[in-house]
Every structure is written in C-alpha cells, then in structure tokens.
C-alpha positions in Angstrom: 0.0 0.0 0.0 1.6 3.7 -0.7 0.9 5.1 2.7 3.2 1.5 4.0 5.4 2.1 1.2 6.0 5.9 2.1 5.3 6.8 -1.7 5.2 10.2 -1.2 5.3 11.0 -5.2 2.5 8.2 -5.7 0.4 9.3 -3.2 1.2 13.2 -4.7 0.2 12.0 -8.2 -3.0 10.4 -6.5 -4.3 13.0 -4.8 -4.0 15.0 -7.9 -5.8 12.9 -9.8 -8.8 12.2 -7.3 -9.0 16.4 -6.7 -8.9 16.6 -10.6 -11.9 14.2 -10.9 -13.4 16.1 -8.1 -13.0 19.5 -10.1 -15.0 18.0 -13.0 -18.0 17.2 -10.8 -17.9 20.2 -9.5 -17.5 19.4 -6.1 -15.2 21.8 -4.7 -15.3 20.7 -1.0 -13.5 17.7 -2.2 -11.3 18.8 -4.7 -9.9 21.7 -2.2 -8.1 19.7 0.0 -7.1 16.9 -2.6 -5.4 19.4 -4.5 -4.0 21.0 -1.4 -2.2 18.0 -0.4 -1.0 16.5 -3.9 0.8 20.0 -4.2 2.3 20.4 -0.6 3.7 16.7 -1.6 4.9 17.7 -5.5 6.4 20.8 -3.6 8.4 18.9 -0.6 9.6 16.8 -3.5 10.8 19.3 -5.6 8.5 18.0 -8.5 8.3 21.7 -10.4 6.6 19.7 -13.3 4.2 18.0 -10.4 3.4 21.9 -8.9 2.9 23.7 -12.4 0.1 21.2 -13.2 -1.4 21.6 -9.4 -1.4 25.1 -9.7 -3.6 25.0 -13.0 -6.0 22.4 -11.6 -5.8 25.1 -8.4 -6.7 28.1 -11.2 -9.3 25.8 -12.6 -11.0 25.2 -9.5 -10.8 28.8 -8.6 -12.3 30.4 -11.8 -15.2 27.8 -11.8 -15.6 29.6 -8.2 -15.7 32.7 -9.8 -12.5 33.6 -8.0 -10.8 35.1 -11.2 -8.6 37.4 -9.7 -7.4 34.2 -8.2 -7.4 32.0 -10.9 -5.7 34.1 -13.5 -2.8 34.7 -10.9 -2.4 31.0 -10.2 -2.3 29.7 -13.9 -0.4 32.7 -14.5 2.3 31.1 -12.0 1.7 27.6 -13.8 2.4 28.9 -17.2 6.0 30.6 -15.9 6.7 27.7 -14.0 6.5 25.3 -17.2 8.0 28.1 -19.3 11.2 27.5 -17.2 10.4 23.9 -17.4 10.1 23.9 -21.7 6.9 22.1 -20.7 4.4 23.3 -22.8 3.2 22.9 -26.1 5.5 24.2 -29.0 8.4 24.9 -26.6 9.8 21.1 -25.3 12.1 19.6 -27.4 11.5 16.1 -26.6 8.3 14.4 -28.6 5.5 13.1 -27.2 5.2 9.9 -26.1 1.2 9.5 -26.7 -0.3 8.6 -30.0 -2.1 11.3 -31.4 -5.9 10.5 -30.9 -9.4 12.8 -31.9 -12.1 12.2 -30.0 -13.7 9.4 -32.2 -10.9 7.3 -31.4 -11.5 7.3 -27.4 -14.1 4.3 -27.6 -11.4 2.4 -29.5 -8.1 2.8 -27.4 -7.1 2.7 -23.7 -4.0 5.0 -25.0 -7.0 7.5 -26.3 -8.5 8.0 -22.3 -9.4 11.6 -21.1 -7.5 12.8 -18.1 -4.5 10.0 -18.0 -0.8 10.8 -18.0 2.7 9.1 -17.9 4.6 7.2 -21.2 2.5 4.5 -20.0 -0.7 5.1 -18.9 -1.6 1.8 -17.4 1.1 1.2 -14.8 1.8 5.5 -14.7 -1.5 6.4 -13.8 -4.8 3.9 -13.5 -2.8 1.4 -11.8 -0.8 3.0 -9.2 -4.0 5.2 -8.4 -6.9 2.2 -8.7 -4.4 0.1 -6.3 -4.5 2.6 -4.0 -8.0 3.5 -3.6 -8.9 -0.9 -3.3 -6.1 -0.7 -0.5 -7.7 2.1 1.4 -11.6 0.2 1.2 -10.1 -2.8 2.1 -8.1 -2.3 4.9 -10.6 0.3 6.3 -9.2 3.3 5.6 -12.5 4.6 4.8 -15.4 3.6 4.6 -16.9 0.8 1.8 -20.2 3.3 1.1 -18.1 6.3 0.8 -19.6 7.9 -2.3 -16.5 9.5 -3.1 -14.0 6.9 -2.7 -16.8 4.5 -4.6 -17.0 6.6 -7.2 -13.7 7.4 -7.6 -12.6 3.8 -7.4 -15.2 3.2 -10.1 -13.9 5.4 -12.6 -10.7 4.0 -12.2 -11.7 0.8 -12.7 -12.7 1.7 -16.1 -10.0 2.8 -16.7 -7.5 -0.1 -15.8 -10.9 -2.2 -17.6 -9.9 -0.2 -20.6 -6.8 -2.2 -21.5 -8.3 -5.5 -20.9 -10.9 -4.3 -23.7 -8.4 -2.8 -25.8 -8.6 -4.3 -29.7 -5.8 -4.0 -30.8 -3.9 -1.3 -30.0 -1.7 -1.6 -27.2 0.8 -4.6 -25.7 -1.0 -7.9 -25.1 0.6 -8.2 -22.3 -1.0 -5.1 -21.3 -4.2 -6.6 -22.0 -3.6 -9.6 -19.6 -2.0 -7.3 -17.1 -5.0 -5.1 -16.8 -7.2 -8.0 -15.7 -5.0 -8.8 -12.8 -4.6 -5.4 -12.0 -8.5 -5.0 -12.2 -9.4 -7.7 -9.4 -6.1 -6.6 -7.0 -6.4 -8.3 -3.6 -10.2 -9.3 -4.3 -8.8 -12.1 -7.0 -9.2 -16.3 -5.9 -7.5 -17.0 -4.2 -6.9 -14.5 -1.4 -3.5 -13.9 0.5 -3.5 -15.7 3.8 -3.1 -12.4 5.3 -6.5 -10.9 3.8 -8.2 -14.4 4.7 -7.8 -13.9 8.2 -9.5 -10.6 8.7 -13.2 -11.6 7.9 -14.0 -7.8 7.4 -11.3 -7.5 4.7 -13.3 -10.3 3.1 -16.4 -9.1 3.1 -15.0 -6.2 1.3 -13.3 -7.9 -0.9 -16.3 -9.8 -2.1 -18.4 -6.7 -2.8 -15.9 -5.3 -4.8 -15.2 -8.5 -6.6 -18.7 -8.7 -7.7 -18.7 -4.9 -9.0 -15.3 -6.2 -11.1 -17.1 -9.3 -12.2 -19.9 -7.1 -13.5 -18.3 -4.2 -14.7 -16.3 -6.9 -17.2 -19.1 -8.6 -18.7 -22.3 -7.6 -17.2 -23.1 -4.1 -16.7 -24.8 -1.9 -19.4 -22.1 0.0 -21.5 -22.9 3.0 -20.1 -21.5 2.5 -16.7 -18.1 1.7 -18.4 -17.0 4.5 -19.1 -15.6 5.9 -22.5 -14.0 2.5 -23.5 -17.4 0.1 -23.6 -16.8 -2.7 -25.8 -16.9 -6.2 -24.8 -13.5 -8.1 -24.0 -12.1 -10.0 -27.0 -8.7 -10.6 -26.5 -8.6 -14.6 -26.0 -6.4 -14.8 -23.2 -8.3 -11.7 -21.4 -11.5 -13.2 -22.2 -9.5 -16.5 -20.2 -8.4 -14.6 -17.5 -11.7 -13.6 -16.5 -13.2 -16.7 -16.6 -10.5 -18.5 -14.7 -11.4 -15.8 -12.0 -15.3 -16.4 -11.8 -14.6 -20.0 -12.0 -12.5 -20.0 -8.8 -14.8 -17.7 -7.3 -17.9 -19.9 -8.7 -16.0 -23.2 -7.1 -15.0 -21.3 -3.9 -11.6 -22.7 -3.7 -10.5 -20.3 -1.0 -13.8 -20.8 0.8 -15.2 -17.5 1.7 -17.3 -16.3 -1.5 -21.0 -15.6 -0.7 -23.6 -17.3 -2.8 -24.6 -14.1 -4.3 -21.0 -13.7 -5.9 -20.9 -16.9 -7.1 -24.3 -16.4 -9.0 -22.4 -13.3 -10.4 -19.7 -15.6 -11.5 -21.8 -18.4 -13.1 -23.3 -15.4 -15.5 -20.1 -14.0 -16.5 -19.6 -17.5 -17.6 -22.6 -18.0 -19.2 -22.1 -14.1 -21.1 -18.3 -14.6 -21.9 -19.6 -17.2 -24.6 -16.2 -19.1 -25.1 -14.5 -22.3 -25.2 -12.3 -21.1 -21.8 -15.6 -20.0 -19.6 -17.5 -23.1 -21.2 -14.4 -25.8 -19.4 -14.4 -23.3 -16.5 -18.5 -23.5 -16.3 -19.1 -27.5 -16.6 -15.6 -27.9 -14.2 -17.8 -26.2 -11.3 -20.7 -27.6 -12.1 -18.5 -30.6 -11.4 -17.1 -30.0 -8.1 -20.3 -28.4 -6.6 -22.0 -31.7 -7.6 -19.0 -33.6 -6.0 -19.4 -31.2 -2.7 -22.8 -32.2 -2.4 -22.7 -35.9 -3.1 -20.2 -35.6 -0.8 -21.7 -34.6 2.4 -19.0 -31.5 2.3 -21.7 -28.8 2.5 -23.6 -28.1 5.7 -27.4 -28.5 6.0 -28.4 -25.2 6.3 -26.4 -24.1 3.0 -27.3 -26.6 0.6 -30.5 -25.2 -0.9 -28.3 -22.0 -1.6 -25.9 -24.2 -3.6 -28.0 -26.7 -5.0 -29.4 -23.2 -6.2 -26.2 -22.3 -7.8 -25.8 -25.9 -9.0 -29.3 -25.8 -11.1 -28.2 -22.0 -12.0 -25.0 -23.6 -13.8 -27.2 -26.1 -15.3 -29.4 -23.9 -16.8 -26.4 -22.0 -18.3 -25.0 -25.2 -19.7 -28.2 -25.9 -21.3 -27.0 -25.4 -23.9 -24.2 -22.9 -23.4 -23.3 -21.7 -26.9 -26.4 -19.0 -27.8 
C-alpha cells in the first residue's frame, strides 16, 4: 500500500488525480483539500513539473468559483513555472510519447482515455491510483459506502478495464495485465493475510462482484468511454478463470450471491475457456454435495447455484 510504502510521489500524483476528478464534478469541497495536499507533496519533493500542473488544476477550481482574480494569478504562476520547465506545447524539445488521438478514437483505445498521463498510462497512472483507492476500502481506511472513494474507485476501474478491452492497439501483455490489476487483492485466491480478517473479506467480495460485473455484465454505459466487450482470448480467459474460482470457492469464503455473479459471467463470456471453467464447477459443486461436504443449512443455496449452472449449460453456446 503507498501510505506502507511511504510513496510520497504516488500518493502526490494520486491525490492530484482524485482532486482533478473532483473538479469535474464540481465538487469543490472535495477537490480543495485533494489538491492542497498532492501540491504540498509535489512541492516537498521538488517536482516543479508535479506543482505547475497543481497550480492549474488550483486556477481551474478557482475560476469555476468565480475567484478570477485568483485564478488568473495561479495559472499565470503555472504557465511561468513550465515556461522555465520547456513544458508546454510548442516549446519542449522532446516528442510526445502519446499517439495522437481525436475524439472518435476514445471508444477504441485505452492510449486515447481523457484525463490519464505518464509514457504508459496503465502502470503510470490507473494502476498506481486504482491500487491505492482498493487498498484504502479494504483495509478500512475509509469507509466501503463512501460515495467518493466508490465513485472514484469506479472510474478507475474503467480505466485499468480499458486495456483489458483494448482491440488491438496496445501490448497484449497489457491486456492480460490489466485484468490482474482489475481484481487486485479481491482475486481467488486471497492472501493468507486478507483471509484472516473476515472484514477484509467481506469487502473484498463486494468489490469482486462490481469487477465481475463491470467486465461482462453491466450496461455499456457504466463503463466509461471505452465500452466494448473483451475479446482478446487470453483476457476473455483470465476472467473466466477468476469467476470459476470464485464460482468453485476454492478459498472458501465467496458468498452465494458472488458466485451467482460468476456463473453469468460465464454463461455471457460465450467461449470455449468459460464453457471448461463453467461444466468444471458444475462438477465440483456436484462432488461437494454428493459428498456430504456442504452443511445442512447451506445446501438449498448451492444446490441453487448448482441448477443455475445447469441452466447455463443448457445449452451454453447461444
């Protein structure tokens, strides 16, 4: 976690982000001290690049305010800032390391997203910021329900969720990568360390369920920019790997609402990976029951799940 890990120019580039986010809702009590804090931290750093940019998200904030005596002056100060710097367009000499992209290529690449940054926007920016934000619900930093945080974590979830359902245009491996960054600490199975705190768990499973969804099930609205469906092959086996775990319970804490989440994803992934990963759990529920290895008072919520595979398998290929 960056507040373990003493990140100070991750958790800077974080806070900037989530007070940037903040200043496009229009929420100003948030955004304040977000901003105030990534720039305190770009400043003890020494990060002039980090400041200039806080101080224009600072002017930005302040002229939506109205504040425009204030906001001139602090974009004013941004705009020397990166002057000295050569950071700004027409006056650095090094080229840019993002593709050029118009705004009818932003449902088509993850390289096309609004408001990302770094050479590598995966592992620069949605990553280190999506892994912090899990990290904080999980270990109870704040709270699960905090709109905020939630909504926050959200949009960076489609954004990581944006490689996985990238076409074409990035690294595969980027692809793949995505997927594991998507379900983080929530992912089957779960560290001995998260297994023995049954709050951790709980929260885990609630926000594996919202990545389960957001892959395969969710309207495309609530994805974000990027809203096609996954099609790499090996994503497209990634994910059902995961909700086939989670569907079997191998680490034996998911809740029979999650693994009704996982059998659809299955059922909607329609290929040959989440077919095998389908009739396998269908498999070794049967076994658990024939078995004796569930306990009385669960079985009609598994034999539930068990008749919900079925049905899925029935046949599977639409």
């Amino acid at each position: 976690m960056a507040h373990e890990l003493d990140d100070d120019r991750l958790l800077a580039r974080a806070y900037g982000n989530l007070g940037w986010i903040a200043v496009q809702q229009g929420d100003a009590e948030a955004a304040s001290p977000a901003l105030d804090e990534s720039l305190t931290r770009f400043r003890r750093l020494g990060d002039l690049q980090g400041v200039a940019w806080l101080l224009q998200y600072r002017g930005d904030l302040a002229r939506r305010a109205g504040d425009l005596d204030r906001a001139r002056a602090l974009i004013e100060e941004s705009f020397d800032l990166r002057i000295e710097l050569a950071d700004t367009y027409g006056l650095s000499a090094t080229l840019p390391t993002h593709p050029f992209c118009t705004d009818s290529d932003v449902p088509f690449s993850p390289l096309c997203q609004r408001n990302d940054w770094g050479a590598d926007p995966l592992f620069d920016n949605k990553a280190p910021v999506y892994n912090l934000l899990v990290s904080l619900i999980l270990d109870g930093v704040v709270p699960a329900d905090d709109p905020d945080y939630g909504w926050w974590t959200d949009w960076y979830l489609n954004g990581v969720l944006a490689f996985a359902r990238d076409p074409g245009t990035v690294d595969p491996a980027e692809r793949t990568a995505a997927v594991t960054i998507a379900f983080d600490r929530m992912g089957a199975p779960m560290s001995a360390a998260d297994l023995a705190s049954p709050a951790v768990v709980a929260r885990a499973n609630v926000l594996a369920e919202q990545v389960l969804r957001r892959i395969a099930l969710d309207d495309p609205s609530l994805r974000g920019d990027m809203n096609i469906d996954v099609s790499d092959p090996d994503v497209v086996a990634l994910v059902a790997a995961q909700a086939g775990r989670m569907l079997r319970n191998e680490d034996g804490v998911r809740p029979p609402p999650l693994r009704r989440t996982a059998v659809d994803v299955l059922a909607k992934l329609q290929s040959d990976s989440a077919l095998l990963e389908l009739a396998a759990s269908r498999d070794a529920i049967q076994a658990a029951l024939a078995g004796g290895q569930i306990p009385t008072a669960e079985r009609p919520f598994i034999e539930d799940i068990l008749a919900r595979a079925e049905r899925a398998l029935t046949p599977y290929f639409n």
